[in-house]
C-alpha positions in Angstrom: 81.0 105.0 90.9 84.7 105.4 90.9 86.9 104.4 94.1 89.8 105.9 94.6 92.8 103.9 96.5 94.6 106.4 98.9 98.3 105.3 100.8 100.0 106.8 103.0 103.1 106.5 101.7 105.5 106.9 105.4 105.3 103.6 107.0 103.3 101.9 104.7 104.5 102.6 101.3 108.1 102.8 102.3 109.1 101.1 105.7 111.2 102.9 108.1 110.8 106.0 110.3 113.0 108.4 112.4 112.9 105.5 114.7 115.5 103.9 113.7 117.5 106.5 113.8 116.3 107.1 117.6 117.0 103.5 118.5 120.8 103.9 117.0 121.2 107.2 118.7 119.8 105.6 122.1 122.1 103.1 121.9 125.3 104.7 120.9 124.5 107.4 123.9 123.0 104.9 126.8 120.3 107.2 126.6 116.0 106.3 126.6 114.7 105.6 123.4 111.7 107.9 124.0 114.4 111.2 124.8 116.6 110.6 121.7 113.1 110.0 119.2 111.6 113.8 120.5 114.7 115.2 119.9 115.2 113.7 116.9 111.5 113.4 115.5 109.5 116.2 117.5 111.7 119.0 118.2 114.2 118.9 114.9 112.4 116.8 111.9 109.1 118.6 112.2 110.9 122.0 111.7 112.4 120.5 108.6 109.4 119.5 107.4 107.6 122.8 108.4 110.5 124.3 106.0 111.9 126.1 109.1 114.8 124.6 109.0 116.5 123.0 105.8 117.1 119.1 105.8 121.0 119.6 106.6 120.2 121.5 109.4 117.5 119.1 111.1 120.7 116.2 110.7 122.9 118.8 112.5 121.1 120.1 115.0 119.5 116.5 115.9 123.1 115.4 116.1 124.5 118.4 118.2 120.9 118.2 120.9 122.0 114.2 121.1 125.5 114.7 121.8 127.1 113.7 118.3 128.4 116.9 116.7 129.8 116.1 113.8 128.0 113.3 113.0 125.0 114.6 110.6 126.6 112.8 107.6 126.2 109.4 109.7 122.9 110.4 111.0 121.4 111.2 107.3 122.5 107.8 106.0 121.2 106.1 108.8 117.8 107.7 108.5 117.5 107.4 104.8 119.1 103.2 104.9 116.1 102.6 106.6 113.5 103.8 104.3 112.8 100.6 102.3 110.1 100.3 99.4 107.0 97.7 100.9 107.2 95.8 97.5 104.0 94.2 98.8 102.4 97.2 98.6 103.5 98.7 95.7 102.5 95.4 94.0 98.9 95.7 95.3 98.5 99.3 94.2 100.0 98.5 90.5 97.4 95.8 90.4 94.6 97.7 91.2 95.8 100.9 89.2 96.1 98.2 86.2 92.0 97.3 87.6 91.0 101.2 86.5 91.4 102.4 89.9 93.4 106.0 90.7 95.9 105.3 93.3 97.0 108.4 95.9 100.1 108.6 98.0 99.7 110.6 101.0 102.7 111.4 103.1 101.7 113.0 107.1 104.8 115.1 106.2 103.4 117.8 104.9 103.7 121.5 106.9 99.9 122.2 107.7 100.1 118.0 109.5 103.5 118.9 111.4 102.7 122.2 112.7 99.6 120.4 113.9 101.0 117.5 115.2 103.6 119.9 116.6 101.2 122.0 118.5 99.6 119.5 119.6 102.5 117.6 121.1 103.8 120.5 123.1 100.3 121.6 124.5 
């Protein structure tokens, strides 16, 4: 019988959330971690990722909600500086791939997950 290997690939696969981002905005505001990351993650990223909203927009409405109009630019490069590659992992899943084995990436990210995750957040 044939295993296959499945990742996730957010937070495992690649290191780094929107809570980075949250922590800087936090800090640069004086404001609680937990406010800045369901602004940031709950309210504006899951629309994004629900394609209600295009990527540009989640950066500049995230910013605007937080009180940093103007600063999407900064907020994108912040977000995306933290995603870093788990070379640990990637390492593992080429050796078993080169073992016969089909590797999966899986990403929660997806618009069925967020809508989900969305609803369930705000019941």
């Amino acid at each position: 019988m044939k295993k296959l290997i499945i990742l996730d690939f957010h937070g495992v696969a690649l290191k780094g959330s929107m809570r980075e981002l949250a922590a800087w905005a936090a800090k640069v505001q004086k404001r609680p971690f937990k406010e800045m990351y369901d602004i940031i993650y709950w309210k504006w990223f899951s629309r994004a990722v629900a394609g209600e909203i295009s990527e540009y927009e989640f950066f500049r409405r995230a910013a605007v909600e937080v009180g940093m109009k103007g600063q999407e630019k900064k907020f994108r490069r912040i977000h995306l500086d933290a995603q870093k590659p788990n070379h640990h992992i990637f390492r593992y899943a080429a050796e078993l791939r080169k073992r016969g084995y089909p590797i999966l990436l899986l990403s929660k990210n997806t618009t069925l997950n967020q809508q989900t995750n969305h609803r369930q957040k705000n019941k």
